[in-house]
C-alpha positions, 0 to 999 in steps of 0.5 A: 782461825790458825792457817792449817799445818800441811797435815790437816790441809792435805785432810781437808783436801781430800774430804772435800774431794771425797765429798764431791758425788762424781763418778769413781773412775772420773775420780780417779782420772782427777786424782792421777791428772792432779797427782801428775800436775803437783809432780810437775809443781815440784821439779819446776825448779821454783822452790816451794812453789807446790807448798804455796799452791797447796796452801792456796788451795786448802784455805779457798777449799776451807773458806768454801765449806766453813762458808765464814768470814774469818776463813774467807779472810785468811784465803784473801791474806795468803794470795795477797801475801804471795810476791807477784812472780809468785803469784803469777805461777800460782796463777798459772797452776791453777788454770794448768789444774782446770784444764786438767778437771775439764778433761777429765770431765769430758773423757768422763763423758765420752766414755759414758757416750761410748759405753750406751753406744748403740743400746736402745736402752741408754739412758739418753735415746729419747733425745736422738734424731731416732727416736725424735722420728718415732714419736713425730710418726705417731703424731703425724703418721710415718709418710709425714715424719719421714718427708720432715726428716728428709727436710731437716735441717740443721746449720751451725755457723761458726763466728771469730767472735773473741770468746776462747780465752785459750791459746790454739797450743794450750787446746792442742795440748790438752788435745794430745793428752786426751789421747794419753788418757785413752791409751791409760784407760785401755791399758793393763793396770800396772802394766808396760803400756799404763806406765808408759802412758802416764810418763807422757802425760806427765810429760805433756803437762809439763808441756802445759805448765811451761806454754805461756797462756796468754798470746803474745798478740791477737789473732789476725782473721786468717788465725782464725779460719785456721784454728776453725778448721782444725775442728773440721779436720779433727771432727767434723768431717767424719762425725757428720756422716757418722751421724747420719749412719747412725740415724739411718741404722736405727731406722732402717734396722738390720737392713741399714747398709744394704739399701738406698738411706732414709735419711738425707744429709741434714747438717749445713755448716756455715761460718762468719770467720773471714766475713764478719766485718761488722766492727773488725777493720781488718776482715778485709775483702782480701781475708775474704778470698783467703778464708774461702781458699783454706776452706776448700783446700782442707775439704777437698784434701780430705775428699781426695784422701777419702776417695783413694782409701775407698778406691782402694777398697773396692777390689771388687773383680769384673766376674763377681760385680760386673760394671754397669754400662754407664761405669764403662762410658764414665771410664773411657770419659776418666781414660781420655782426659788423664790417659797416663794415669789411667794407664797406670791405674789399669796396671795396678787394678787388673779387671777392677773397674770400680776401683778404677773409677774410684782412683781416677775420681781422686785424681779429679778431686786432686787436680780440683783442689789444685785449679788444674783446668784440664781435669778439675771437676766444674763443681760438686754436682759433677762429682757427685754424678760420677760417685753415683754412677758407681753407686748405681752399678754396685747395686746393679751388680748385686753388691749393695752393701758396697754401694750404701758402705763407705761409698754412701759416706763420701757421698754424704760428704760431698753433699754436706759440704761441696767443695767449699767445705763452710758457706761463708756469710757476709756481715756489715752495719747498716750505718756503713752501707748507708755511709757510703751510699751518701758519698757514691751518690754524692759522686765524692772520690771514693774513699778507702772505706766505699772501695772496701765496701764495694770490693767484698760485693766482688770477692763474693761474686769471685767465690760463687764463680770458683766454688759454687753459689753455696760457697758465698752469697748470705749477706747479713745486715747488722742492725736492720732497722727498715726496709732501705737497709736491706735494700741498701746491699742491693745498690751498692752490689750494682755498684760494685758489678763490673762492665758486663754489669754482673753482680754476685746473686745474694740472699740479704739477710736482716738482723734485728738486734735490739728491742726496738728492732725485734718489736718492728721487725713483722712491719719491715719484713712485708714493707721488704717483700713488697720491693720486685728486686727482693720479691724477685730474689725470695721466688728464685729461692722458692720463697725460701727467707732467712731471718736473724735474730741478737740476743747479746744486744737485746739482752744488754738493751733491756735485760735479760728477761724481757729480751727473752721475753720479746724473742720469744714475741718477735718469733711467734709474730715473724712466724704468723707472718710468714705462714700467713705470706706463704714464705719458707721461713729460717730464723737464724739465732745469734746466741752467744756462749754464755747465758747472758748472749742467749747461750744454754742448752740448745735442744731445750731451747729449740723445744720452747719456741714458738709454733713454726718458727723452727718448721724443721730448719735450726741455724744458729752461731756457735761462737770461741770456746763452745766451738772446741766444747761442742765440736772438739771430741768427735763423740760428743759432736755427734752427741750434739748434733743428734740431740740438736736435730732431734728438738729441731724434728720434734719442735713441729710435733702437734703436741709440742706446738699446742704445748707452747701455745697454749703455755703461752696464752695461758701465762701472758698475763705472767709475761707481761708483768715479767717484761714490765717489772724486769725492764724497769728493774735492769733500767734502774741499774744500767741508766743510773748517772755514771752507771758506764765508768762504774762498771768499768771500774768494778770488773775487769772489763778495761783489761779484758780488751787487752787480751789477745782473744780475736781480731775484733776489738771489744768495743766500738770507742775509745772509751766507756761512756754508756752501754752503747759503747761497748760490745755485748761480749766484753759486758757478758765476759766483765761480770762473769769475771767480777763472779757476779753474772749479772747479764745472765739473771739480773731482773729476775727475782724482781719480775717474779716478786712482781707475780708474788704467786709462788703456785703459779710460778711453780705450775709455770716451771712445769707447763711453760718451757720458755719460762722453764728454759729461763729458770734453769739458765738463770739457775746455771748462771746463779751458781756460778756466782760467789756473794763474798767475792762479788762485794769486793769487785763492787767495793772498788767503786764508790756507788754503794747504791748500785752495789746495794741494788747489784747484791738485793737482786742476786738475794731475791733472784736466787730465792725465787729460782729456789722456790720455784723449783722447789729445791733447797738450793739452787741446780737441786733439780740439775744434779749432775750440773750441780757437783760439777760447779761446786768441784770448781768453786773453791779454785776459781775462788784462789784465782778471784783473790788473785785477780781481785789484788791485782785489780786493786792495785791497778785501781790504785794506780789509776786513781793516783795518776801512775802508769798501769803496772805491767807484772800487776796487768799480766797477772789479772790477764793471768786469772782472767784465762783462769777463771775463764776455764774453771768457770767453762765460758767467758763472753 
């Protein structure tokens, strides 16, 4: 087959491009971003450089639709021909091109989200907290589902795990040019403003294409409270309530704004970023401190300038909206401690006095934010007494409107996120506690680890005294494996109190990660309450527990079906459990971003779970790149979080629990053959001799810890002997990169081979959703696998056994899904998931080669003894973050 001239390349291109069923202006949006990306290619100054991407590009484009060997091994010769500087920029183009696609994809769905906004007809209205409440009240009755939509509760926690392959520079310049395409969208075509608009997009693309995309060095923990709060800055802070409105204007119709809202905040936000120290020395006591002080300067600037714009606005005069008599007391209170101010504000606001109060109240915020011991509000709750006192007398004064507008806005504001903004969780291995336990009891000198260790237990206590009790106080413990290693955090806190022998209050959390763990979990929860210091702590709360759950770990312990498999048990069992002991129970969700670490659509997830286990409460991590992919747009947080409250409301709905439990009853027979088959299938493969250093040599899993991703190291050794060495990401991220996606569906071609009955695993797709939820994360996963790639990436090991078992299931797994869903291929049911993975193959394809001729040349290296090339290391890292964003997830 003869290389295409540049003629029928470009006609190659634009029939595979034609051929892609997306909408026409996300099309258009493609083509532009495209257009403006080869411009920026041609007067790069690196001659011929657009030719050689375009050459590239056709020939992974051709190889994808012929789907033959020939035109797959002209692909291979054209990136392995290309000088390694060469290589590098065509490397780079490529990411620089998915970005582009990615952005293009998400103002594609911001402005379908924009355009339904607020139609009862769109097609996306069953899934909100709204309509959720409808249907909840049918069941249940209105009184009951209004009583759970007040105590709802939705709590994402934001981890520093290191999963965003992105630079902070590249996401703020992909940031600034969804802004551009805004401006182009709402502009004339072909006028003034439209031209303008692409001149600074293809400005800032330039700007892409020249930003270096890997970091020089890791991010320290305190990088990373910063990059975390850039998307409360940009989106959470007023896509929360925007939320809330939103429900409370559907529910309450045209009386919403004019009357006390129906719905409470329900949306919690918490973070590990600066307390996880689980495996990262340098979260420190002192990252602790620190990441809790930018927390609150960011939430607290953003009341303050919140609280002026209100105050304001609220030239309400005295004649039209008289103050209530508790206003005027609140003013003389404000007048006596900031009489200089309030003086001045008088002038400025002459027979205004809510605007006043408003003013003052800022002032207050102003001087809390900057420790002013004088005028500083003591906590939230002072505040928010003074913004209701406001409340109260708009309304008194016949103006609700402006009592329930934006009044009602900062209101939910102070009360979603205090002056603390995030609740920092602590998180430490219980191998750590109980190591320095044995040195304090031995009555050692304390070492630099047990001062650390006892120097956190202070940090919180300073925390809780500063910002609040909900500002720290959820201690994690990684690893759980018995009643002592809760117990553990409680003696070493009494280690840590200072003279007067106080300690920080804290609600000790277990984390059951592996198998083993999730099986025992119901015993090591009664032998815990039994304990008066816990017992004690669980009736302060109101017999409120949390209890947290690993999918990363437990999927890399037994696979990814049979770890399904035993959430799903552990869940039903703790839930039974803490029905059964009166207990109040929250089951935190450790899900990664991708499919092998529990990642996928949540709301369907939420919906497959097990009668009470969600009970109105969802707190789950939301870990690197699904951050910026969930929260990153304002309208699609608050797409997301809609949806998510919405599964959380519906998954206590009668028929939804009768749903899944007679699913689950009616197909354990299925189950059981699943776990077995799956688990001895994954344990065939992983506890193969040498399985650890094969894998190691197969993928890119070495290089993959040389990217400045996080603080955290990527794994817990110096080297990989087993699976035990090494962190659920990096194994999630390694097979990803290597096209191969075991970790998110190897076993379950085996397990389904194992039922043999294609009916009953058809009729199971349809009437149980957990199995439902695998299928179509296994399928998701599946798709974005590449056979012919996957053989090269294999064919660097000399294991053509384990390679053999790799390929047989991915072929038997992805006839089975098929079948099950009746389709011809896989995703057939998930169209629109479909074409947005098959636009992106043929690119990932080009950086696969990339990537596979520089791990060949390592390889090579390594096998003779040389030194690692350093241009050969930069470009795999190069096509690392490349295929990280054309496949939209890494770990």
């Amino acid at each position: 087959m003869h290389e295409l001239t540049q003629t029928e390349a470009i006609d190659l291109v634009g029939r595979f491009e034609a051929g892609q069923e997306i909408p026409e202006r996300m099309r258009a949006d493609v083509r532009m971003l495209g257009s403006l990306l080869g411009r920026v290619l041609r007067e790069s100054g690196s001659p011929g450089l657009y030719e050689d991407v375009e050459r590239l590009r056709a020939a992974t484009i051709q190889a994808y639709t012929d789907e033959t060997d020939e035109a797959f091994e002209r692909a291979a010769r054209i990136a392995d021909s290309f000088a390694i500087d060469r290589a590098d920029e065509v490397a780079r183009a490529f990411t620089c091109y998915f970005h582009l696609v990615n952005l293009a994809e998400e103002h594609q769905r911001v402005r379908i989200l924009r355009e339904r906004d607020g139609r009862p007809d769109r097609e996306d209205a069953g899934d909100s907290v709204a309509a959720a409440f409808v249907r909840l009240a049918a069941e249940v009755g209105d009184d009951t589902a209004l009583l759970r939509l007040q105590a709802l509760r939705f709590h994402p926690v934001f981890t520093a795990h290191p999963t965003e392959a992105r630079r902070r520079a590249i996401s703020t310049s992909i940031r600034r040019l969804a802004s551009f395409l805004e401006e182009h969208d709402a502009s004339l075509r072909g006028g003034a403003d439209q031209r303008r608009a692409e001149r600074r997009m293809l400005e800032e693309i330039d700007t892409l294409w020249r930003t270096a995309p890997l970091r020089p060095e890791k991010p320290s923990p305190t990088d990373e409270v910063r990059a975390v709060m850039a998307v409360f800055d940009e989106t959470l802070y007023t896509a929360v309530p925007h939320v809330y409105r939103r429900v409370d204007d559907a529910l309450q119709g045209p009386a919403a704004g004019s009357r006390t809202p129906v719905v409470r905040p329900f949306v919690r936000i918490g973070s590990w970023v600066g307390g996880d120290r689980d495996g990262n020395p340098f979260v420190t006591a002192s990252v602790t401190r620190k990441a809790a002080a930018i927390a609150s300067e960011h939430v607290l600037l953003g009341l303050e300038q919140t609280a002026i714009r209100i105050g304001r606005g609220l030239t309400l005069d005295a004649t039209t909206t008289p103050p209530s008599a508790a206003l005027l007391s609140l003013w003389q209170r404000l007048k006596a401690a900031d009489e200089d101010a309030a003086t001045e504000v008088a002038k400025r606001s002459p027979n205004e006095p809510h605007r006043r109060i408003l003013l003052l109240i800022a002032r207050r915020i102003a001087a809390t934010r900057a420790r002013n011991a004088d005028l500083a509000y003591r906590d939230p709750e002072q505040l928010l007494s003074d913004l209701r006192i406001v409340q109260d007398s708009l309304v008194q004064a016949h103006a609700p409107r402006q009592a329930y507008g934006h009044l009602q806005q900062l209101l939910w504001q102070v009360e979603t996120f205090g002056f603390h903004l995030t609740e920092l969780e602590v998180r430490q291995h219980s191998a750590v506690h109980a190591k320095v336990l044995a040195e304090l009891d031995a009555g050692q000198a304390r070492t630099e680890l047990a001062e650390e260790v006892l120097d956190v237990f202070r940090a919180v206590g300073f925390l809780q005294e500063r910002y609040g009790p909900r500002a720290a106080g959820r201690y994690i413990v990684s690893f759980t494996q018995s009643a002592q290693d809760l117990l553990n955090v409680y003696r070493l806190a009494r280690f840590a109190a200072g003279s007067d022998g106080t300690a920080p209050v804290l609600d000790v959390i277990p984390l059951f990660e592996t198998f083993a763990d999730l099986q025992a979990a119901p015993r090591i929860l009664a032998e815990i309450v039994q304990d008066p210091e816990f017992a004690a702590r669980l009736d302060a709360t109101g017999r409120r527990l949390e209890v947290m759950l690993g999918y990363s770990d437990s999927s890399k312990d037994v696979g990814p079906v049979a770890a399904n498999l035993a959430l799903y048990e552990a869940q039903s069992a703790i839930a039974a459990w803490a029905l059964e002991s009166g207990i109040e129970l929250t089951l935190f969700h450790g899900r990664g971003g991708a499919l092998g670490r529990g990642g996928g659509p949540a709301n369907s997830a939420i919906l497959a779970q097990p009668p009470h286990s969600v009970d109105g409460r969802f707190k789950l991590t939301e870990q690197g790149e699904v951050i910026f992919a969930r929260y990153g747009d304002p309208a699609i947080a608050m797409r997301h979080i809609d949806q998510v409250a919405a599964a959380v409301l519906m998954a206590s709905a009668p028929s939804i629990e009768r749903r899944n439990s007679a699913a689950a009853e009616q197909f354990a027979d299925v189950a059981a053959t699943m776990d077995a088959a799956s688990r001895k299938r994954f344990f065939d493969l992983v506890k193969a001799p040498g399985f650890a250093p094969w894998f190691a040599r197969v993928t890119p899993m070495e290089e993959v810890g040389l990217l400045a991703l996080g603080s955290r190291p990527a794994r817990r050794g110096l080297s990989v002997e087993s699976l035990e060495d090494l962190r659920a990401i990096p194994w999630v991220f390694a097979w990803t990169q290597a096209r191969i996606n075991l970790a998110g569906w190897f076993g379950l071609g085996t397990a389904l081979q194992a039922v043999g009955d294609e009916g009953r695993m058809r009729l199971a797709y349809r009437e149980w959703p957990l199995f439902q939820t695998l299928v179509d994360n296994v399928a998701m996963s599946l798709a974005k696998t590449d056979e012919r790639i996957a053989r090269r990436y294999l064919a660097l090991g000399d294991r053509d056994d384990l390679a053999a078992l790799v390929m047989d299931e991915m072929e038997l797994t992805r006839s089975w899904v098929i079948r099950v869903t009746a389709g011809d291929e896989v995703l057939d049911n998930k169209p629109v998931l479909q074409r947005a993975v098959k636009m992106r193959s043929p690119y990932v394809d080009a950086l696969s080669l990339l990537q596979l001729r520089a791990l060949r040349a390592l390889r090579d290296d390594a096998s003779s003894g040389v030194p690692a090339d350093p241009e050969q290391q930069r470009l795999l890292l190069l096509s690392v973050s490349g295929v990280a964003a054309g496949l939209q997830n890494t770990g």
